[in-house]
N, C-alpha and C positions, 0 to 999 in steps of 0.2 A: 504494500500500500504506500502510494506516495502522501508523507505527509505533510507537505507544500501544499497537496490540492484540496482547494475549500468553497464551495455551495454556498451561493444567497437564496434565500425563498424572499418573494417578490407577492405582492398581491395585485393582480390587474382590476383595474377601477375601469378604465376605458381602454381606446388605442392608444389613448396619448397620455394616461396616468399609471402608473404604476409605484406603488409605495413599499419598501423594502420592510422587511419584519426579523429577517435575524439571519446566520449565519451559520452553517454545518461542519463540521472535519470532514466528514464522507457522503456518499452518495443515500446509502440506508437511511442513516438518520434524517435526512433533508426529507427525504420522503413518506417517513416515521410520522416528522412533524407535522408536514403538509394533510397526514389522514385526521392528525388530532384537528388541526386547524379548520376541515370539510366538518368534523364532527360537531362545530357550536358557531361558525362561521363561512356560510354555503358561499361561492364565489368562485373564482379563477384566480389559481395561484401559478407561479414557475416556479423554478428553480435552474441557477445559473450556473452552469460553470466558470468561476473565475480564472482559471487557466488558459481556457478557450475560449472565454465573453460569448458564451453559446447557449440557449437554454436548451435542457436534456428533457426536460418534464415540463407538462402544461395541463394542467386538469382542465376536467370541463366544466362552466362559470354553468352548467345543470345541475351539477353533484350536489349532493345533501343527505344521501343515504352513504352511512357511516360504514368502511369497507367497501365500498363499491365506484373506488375514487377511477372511473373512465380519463386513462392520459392519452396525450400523446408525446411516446417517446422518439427524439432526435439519434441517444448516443445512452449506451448504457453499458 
């Protein structure tokens, strides 16, 4: 595991807002938190890789049922 590489989770408000919410060590976790977050907080999240300024993950701004977080992944 590289431990240089580190995960933003983002929430998308629109196309042209998006507001950062925290920070990951790995890819798991990034998206650990992203299920908590579908769980009391229904929306469109990402998550970035900051190595790659790329996002990996993109839920669907649908999701609401808790476990059933529909992504789509770029790079996994």
């Amino acid at each position: 595991m590289d431990k240089s590489r580190r995960y933003d989770i983002v929430r998308r408000e629109s196309e042209k807002a998006a507001f950062w919410l925290e920070g990951a060590p790995e890819l798991s976790a990034a998206k650990t938190r992203v299920e908590e977050l579908l769980s009391f907080w229904p929306g469109e999240y990402q998550i970035f890789d900051l190595e790659t300024k790329e996002a990996v993950l993109t839920t669907s701004a649908l999701c609401a049922v808790p476990g059933a977080m529909p992504v789509s992944n770029s790079a996994e």
